[in-house]
N, C-alpha and C positions, 0 to 999 in steps of 0.2 A: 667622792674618794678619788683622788690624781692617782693614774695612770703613767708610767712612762715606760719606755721602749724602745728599745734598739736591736739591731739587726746586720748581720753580713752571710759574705759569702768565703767559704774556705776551699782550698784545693786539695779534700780528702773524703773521703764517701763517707757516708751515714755512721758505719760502726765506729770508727776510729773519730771524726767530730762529738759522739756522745763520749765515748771513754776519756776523750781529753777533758772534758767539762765534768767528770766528775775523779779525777784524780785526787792524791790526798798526800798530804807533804812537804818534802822538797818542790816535787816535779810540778802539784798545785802554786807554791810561792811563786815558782818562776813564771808562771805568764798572770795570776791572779795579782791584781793591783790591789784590788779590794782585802785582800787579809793582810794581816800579822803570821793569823796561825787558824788552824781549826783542826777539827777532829769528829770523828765518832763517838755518839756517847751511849751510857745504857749497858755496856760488853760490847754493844753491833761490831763487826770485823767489816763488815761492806753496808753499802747502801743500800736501802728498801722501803716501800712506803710503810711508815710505822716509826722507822728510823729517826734519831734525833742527832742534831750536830752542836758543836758547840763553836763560836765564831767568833773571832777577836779583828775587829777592825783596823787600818793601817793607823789610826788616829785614837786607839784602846776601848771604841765600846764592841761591848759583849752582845751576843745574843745567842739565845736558844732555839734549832727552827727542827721542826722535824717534816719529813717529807710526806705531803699529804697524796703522793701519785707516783707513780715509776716505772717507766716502763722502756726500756732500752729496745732500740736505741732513737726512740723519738721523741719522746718527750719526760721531764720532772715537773714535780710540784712542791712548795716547800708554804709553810705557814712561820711566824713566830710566834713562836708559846713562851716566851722570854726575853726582854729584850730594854734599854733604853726606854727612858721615864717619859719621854716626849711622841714614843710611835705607841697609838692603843691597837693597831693593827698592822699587821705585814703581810705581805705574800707575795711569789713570785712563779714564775713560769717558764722553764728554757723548754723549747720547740726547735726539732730539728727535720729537716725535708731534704729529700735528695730536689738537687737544681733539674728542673725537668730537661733531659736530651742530655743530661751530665752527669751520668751517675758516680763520675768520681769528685763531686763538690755537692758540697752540702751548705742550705741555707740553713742558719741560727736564728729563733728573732726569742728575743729576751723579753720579759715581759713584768711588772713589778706594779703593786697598789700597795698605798698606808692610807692610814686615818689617821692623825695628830691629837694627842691633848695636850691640855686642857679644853673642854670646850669653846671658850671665850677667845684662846687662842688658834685655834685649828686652821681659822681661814686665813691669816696670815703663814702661819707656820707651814702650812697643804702649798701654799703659792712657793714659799722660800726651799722648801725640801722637796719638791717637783723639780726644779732648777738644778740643784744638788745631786738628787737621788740620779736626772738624766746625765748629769757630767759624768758621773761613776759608773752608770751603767756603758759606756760609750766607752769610756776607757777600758772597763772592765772585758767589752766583747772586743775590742781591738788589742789586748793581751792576750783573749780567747785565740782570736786570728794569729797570733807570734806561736802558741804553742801548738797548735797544731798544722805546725810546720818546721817545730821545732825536737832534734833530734833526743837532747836530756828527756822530754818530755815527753814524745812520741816512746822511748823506751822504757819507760814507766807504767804501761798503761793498761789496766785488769786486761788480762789475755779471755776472759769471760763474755768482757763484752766487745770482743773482735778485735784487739788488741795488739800488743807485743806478740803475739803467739805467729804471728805472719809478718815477716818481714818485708814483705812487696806490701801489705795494705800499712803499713808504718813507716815508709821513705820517705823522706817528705823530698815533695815533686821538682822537678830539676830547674835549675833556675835557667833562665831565658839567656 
């Protein structure tokens, strides 16, 4: 089952790095490359493990994933329970660490496995959607890195999980 993974480092501490990676919306479009659109689905009003989302791709496919882990503000976990005829499995992992000696930056490392059908075709498909799946994810955490630094989206952000609610931990840091 391919693996792929990527990773940075951002200039904002632990709480305020999770809250931006699970925003919902607007504030999500602007730095998530990866959507169209997504949401909560089931009634859920916020995220939880349990919880299901529904996700429309930049390019229209759908999937259904629900979070199999959650726990702010270190780490999610998501499964797909729904999704595109060619992935027989998904799952992913965002992990977040304070940068040691820096507690106001925070490392990200993203983390993603599929399995492909058909069988007969998987082993091509697992090589080609490796390639794929890393271009997205790369992009995807290097929009991670825009929005949390970014003000639209810094001012969005569940004041729950350390958020909006504090305006020193939501400035984003002075530029050089």
């Amino acid at each position: 089952m391919p693996v792929v993974e990527s990773r940075c480092v951002v200039p904002v501490d632990l709480h305020v790095a999770f809250a931006v990676s699970q925003t919902q919306g607007e504030a999500r479009k602007r730095w998530d490359p990866f959507i169209r659109g997504q949401y909560l689905v089931g009634g859920a009003t916020r995220a939880a493990k349990g919880v299901r989302t529904f996700t429309v791709q930049r390019f229209g496919f759908r999937m259904e994933s629900e979070y199999v882990s959650y726990n702010p503000p270190t780490n999610v976990g998501m499964n797909m329970t729904k999704g595109s005829w060619f992935f027989a499995r998904m799952g992913g992992g965002w992990r977040f660490s304070e940068v040691d000696g820096d507690p106001s930056s925070t490392e990200a490392v993203w983390r993603y496995n599929f399995s492909c059908k058909p069988a007969w075709l998987a082993p091509v498909a697992e090589r080609i959607g490796a390639v794929l799946l890393q271009r997205d994810i790369d992009r995807r955490i290097r929009g991670f890195a825009r929005g949390c630094v970014d003000p639209f989206v810094l001012a969005h952000l569940d004041p729950d999980l350390g958020g909006a609610g504090d305006p020193a931990r939501t400035a984003p840091p002075a530029l050089p």
